[in-house]
MDAnalysis code that builds the backbone (N, CA, C; Angstrom):
import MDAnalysis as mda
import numpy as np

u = mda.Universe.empty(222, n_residues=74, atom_resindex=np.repeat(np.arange(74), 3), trajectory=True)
u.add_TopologyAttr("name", ["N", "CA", "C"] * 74)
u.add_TopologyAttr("resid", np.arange(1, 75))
u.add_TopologyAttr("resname", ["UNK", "UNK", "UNK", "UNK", "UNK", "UNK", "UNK", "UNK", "UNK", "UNK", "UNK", "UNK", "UNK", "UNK", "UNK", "UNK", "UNK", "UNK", "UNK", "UNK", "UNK", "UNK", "UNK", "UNK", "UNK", "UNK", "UNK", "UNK", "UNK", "UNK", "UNK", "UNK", "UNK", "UNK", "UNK", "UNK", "UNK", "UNK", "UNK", "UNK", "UNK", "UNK", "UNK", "UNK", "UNK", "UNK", "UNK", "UNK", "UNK", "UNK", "UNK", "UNK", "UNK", "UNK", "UNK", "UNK", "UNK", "UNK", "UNK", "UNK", "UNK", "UNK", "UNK", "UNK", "UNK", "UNK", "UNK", "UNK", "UNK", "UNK", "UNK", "UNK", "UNK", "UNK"])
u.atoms.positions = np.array([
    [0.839, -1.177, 0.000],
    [0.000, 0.000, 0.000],
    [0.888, 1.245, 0.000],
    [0.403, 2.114, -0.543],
    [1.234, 3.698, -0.537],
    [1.768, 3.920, 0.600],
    [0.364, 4.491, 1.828],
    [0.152, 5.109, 2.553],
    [0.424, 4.486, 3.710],
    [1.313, 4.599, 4.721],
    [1.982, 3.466, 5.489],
    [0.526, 3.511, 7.090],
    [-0.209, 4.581, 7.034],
    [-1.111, 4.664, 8.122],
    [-2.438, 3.838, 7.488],
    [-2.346, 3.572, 6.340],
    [-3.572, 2.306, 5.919],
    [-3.833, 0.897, 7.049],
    [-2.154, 0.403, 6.797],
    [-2.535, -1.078, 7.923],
    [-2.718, -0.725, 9.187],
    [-2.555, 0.590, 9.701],
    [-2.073, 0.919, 10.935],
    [-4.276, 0.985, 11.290],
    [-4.745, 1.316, 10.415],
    [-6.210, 1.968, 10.539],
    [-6.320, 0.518, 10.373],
    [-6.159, -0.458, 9.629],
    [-6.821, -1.670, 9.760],
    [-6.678, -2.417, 10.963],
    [-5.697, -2.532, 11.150],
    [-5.063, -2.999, 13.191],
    [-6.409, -1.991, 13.907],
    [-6.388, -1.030, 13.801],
    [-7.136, -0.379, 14.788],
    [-8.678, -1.014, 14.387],
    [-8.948, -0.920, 13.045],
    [-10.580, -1.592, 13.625],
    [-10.972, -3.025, 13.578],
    [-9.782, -3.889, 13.756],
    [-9.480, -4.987, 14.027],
    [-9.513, -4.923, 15.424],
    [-9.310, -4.766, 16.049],
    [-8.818, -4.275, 17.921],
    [-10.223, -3.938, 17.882],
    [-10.636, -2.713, 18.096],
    [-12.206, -2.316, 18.274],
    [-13.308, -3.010, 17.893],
    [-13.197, -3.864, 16.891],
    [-14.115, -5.149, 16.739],
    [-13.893, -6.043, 17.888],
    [-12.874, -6.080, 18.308],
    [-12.667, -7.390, 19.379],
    [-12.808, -7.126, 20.766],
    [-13.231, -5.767, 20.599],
    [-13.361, -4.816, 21.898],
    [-14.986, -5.344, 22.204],
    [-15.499, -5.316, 21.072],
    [-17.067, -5.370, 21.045],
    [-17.482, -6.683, 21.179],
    [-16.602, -7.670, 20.263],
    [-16.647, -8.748, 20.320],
    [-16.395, -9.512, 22.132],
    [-15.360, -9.079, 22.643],
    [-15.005, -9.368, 24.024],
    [-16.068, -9.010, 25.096],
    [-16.359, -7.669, 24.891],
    [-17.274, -7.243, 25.705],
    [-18.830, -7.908, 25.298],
    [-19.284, -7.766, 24.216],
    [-20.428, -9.151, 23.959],
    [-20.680, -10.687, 24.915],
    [-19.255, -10.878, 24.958],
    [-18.779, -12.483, 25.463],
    [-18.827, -12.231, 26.795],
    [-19.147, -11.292, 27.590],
    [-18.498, -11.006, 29.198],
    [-17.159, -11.334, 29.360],
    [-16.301, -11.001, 28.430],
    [-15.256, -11.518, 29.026],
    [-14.668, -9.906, 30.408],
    [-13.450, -10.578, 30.806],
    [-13.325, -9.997, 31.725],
    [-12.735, -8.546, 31.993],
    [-13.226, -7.140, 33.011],
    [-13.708, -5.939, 32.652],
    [-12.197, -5.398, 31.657],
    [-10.834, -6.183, 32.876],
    [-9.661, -5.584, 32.695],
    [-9.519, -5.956, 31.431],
    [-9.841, -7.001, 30.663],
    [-9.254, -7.191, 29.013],
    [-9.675, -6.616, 28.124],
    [-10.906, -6.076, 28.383],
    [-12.274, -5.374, 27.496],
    [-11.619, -3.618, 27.676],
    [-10.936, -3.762, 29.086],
    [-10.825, -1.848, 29.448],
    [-9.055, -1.700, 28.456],
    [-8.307, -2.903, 28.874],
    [-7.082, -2.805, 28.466],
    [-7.099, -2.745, 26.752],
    [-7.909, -3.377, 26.087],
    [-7.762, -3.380, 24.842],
    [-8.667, -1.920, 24.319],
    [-9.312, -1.571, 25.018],
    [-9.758, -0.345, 24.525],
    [-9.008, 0.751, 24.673],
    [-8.169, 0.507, 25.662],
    [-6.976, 1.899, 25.661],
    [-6.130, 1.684, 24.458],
    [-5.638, 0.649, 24.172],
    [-4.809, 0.148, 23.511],
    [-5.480, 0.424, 21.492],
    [-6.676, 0.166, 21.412],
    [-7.331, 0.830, 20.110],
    [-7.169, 2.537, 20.003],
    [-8.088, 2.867, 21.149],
    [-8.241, 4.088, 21.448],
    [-6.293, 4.872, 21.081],
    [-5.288, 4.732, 21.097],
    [-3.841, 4.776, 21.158],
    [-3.464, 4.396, 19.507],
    [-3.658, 3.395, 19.430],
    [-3.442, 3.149, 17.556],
    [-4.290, 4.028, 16.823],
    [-5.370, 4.360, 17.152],
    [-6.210, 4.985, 16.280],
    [-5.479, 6.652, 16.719],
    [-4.896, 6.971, 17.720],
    [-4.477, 8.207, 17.339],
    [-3.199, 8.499, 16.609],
    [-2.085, 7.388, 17.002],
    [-1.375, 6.918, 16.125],
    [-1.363, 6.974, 14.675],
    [-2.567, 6.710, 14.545],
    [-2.807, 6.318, 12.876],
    [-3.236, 7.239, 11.889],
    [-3.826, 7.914, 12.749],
    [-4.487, 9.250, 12.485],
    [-3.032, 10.411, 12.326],
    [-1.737, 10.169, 13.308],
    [-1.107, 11.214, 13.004],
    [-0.543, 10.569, 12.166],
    [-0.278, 8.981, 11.922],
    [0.903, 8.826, 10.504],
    [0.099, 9.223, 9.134],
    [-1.373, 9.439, 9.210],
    [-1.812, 9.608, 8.080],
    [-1.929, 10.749, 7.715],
    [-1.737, 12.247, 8.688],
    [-1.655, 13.429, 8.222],
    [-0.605, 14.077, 8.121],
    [0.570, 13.217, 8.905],
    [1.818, 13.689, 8.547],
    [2.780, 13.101, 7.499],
    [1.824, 12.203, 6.480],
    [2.451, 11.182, 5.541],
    [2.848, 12.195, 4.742],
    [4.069, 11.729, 3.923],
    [4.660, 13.151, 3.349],
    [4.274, 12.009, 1.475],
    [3.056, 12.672, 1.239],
    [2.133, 12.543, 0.149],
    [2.374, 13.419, -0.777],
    [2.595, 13.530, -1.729],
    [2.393, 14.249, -3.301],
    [1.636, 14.008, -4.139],
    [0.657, 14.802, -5.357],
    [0.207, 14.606, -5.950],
    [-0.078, 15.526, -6.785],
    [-0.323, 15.429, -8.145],
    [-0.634, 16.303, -8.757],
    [-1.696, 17.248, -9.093],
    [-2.796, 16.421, -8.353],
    [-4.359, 16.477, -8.846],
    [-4.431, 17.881, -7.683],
    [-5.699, 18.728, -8.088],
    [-6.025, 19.924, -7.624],
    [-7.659, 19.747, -7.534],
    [-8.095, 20.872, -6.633],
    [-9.681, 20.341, -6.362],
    [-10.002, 20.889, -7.994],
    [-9.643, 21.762, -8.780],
    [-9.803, 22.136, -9.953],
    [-10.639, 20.517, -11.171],
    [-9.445, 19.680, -10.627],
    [-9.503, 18.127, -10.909],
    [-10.815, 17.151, -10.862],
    [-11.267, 18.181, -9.441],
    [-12.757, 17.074, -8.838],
    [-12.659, 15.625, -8.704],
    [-13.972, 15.002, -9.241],
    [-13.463, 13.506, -9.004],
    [-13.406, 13.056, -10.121],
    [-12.784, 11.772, -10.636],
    [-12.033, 11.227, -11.431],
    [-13.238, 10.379, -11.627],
    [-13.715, 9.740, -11.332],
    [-15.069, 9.108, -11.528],
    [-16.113, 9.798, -12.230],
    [-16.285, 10.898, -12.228],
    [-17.016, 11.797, -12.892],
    [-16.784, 12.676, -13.881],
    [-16.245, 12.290, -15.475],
    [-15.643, 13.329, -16.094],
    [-16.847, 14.732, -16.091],
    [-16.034, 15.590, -16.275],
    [-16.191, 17.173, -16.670],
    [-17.008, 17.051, -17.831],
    [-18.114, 17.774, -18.277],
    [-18.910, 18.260, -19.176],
    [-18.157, 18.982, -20.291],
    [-18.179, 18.501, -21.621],
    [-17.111, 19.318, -22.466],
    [-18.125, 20.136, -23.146],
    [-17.704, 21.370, -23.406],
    [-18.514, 22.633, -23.516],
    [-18.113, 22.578, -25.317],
    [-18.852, 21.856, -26.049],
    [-18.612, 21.586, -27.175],
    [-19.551, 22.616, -28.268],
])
């Protein structure tokens, strides 16, 4: 993948599924509280590798979306 905070966001809602998943199960308070600090921490993590990713590109909002060509004024 490009963007090195991609897997980092997938770990995180991997963890928070299992947060829900654990806590569903009763499992016990400390594993349910410990893994939620521990998401809650990657996800801010992930969040700063993804805004401080040093990204380039050429495209401009001028560009819009790429899925949608521009109307040619023919």
């Amino acid at each position: 993948m490009k963007n090195p905070g991609i897997p980092l966001l997938i770990l995180t809602t991997l963890i928070l599924i299992l947060v829900t998943i654990f806590a569903s199960l009763g499992l016990a308070f400390s594993w349910v509280f410990y893994l939620t600090v521990l998401g809650q921490a990657t996800l801010v993590f992930a969040v700063y590798k993804v805004l401080t990713d040093d990204y380039q590109t050429e495209k401009t909002f001028k560009d819009w979306y790429e899925d949608r060509p521009e109307p040619h004024d023919d």
